[in-house]
N, C-alpha and C positions, 0 to 999 in steps of 0.2 A: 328297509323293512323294520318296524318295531316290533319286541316281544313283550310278551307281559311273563312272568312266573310265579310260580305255587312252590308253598314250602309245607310238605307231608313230614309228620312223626312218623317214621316206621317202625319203632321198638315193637315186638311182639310183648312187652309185657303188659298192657292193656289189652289186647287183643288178638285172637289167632290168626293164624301164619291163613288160613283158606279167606278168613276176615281181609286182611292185608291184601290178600291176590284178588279178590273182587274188588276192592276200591281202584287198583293200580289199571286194571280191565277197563274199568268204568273211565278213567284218567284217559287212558289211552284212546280209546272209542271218544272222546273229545276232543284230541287232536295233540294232547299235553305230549310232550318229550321227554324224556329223564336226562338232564343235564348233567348232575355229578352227585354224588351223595357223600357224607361225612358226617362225621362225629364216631366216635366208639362203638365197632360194629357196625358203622355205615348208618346210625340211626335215624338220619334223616336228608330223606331226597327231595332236591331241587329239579323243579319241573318248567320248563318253558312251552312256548307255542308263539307260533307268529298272528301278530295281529295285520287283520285284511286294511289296505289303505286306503278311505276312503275316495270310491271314484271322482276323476276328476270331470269339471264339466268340456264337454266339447268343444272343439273351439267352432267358432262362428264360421259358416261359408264365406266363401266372396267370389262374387262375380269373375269369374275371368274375362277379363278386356279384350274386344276385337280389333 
């Protein structure tokens, strides 16, 4: 399986902590994961999600032999 990841600012100094918990909501309800977070205070989270593989084609019948 491949992943892709997202990389969030979480500082609250731009913005409120209720601002912050509707985005991470909204993150989540998309499928995203929280990977690991760092920097000073945790300031910023690493988000993964798995990417779907695209399907593979079928493979072709064959006759069974009598």
């Amino acid at each position: 399986m491949q992943y892709e990841y997202l990389l969030v600012d979480a500082s609250l100094a731009s913005r409120k902590a209720r601002d912050l918990e509707r985005e991470l909501n909204k993150l989540g309800a998309e499928g995203w994961e929280l990977a690991l977070a760092f920097g000073l205070h945790n300031q910023t989270f690493a988000f993964m999600r798995g990417i779907p593989e695209p399907d593979k084609p079928a493979k072709p019948k064959t006759k069974a032999s009598k």
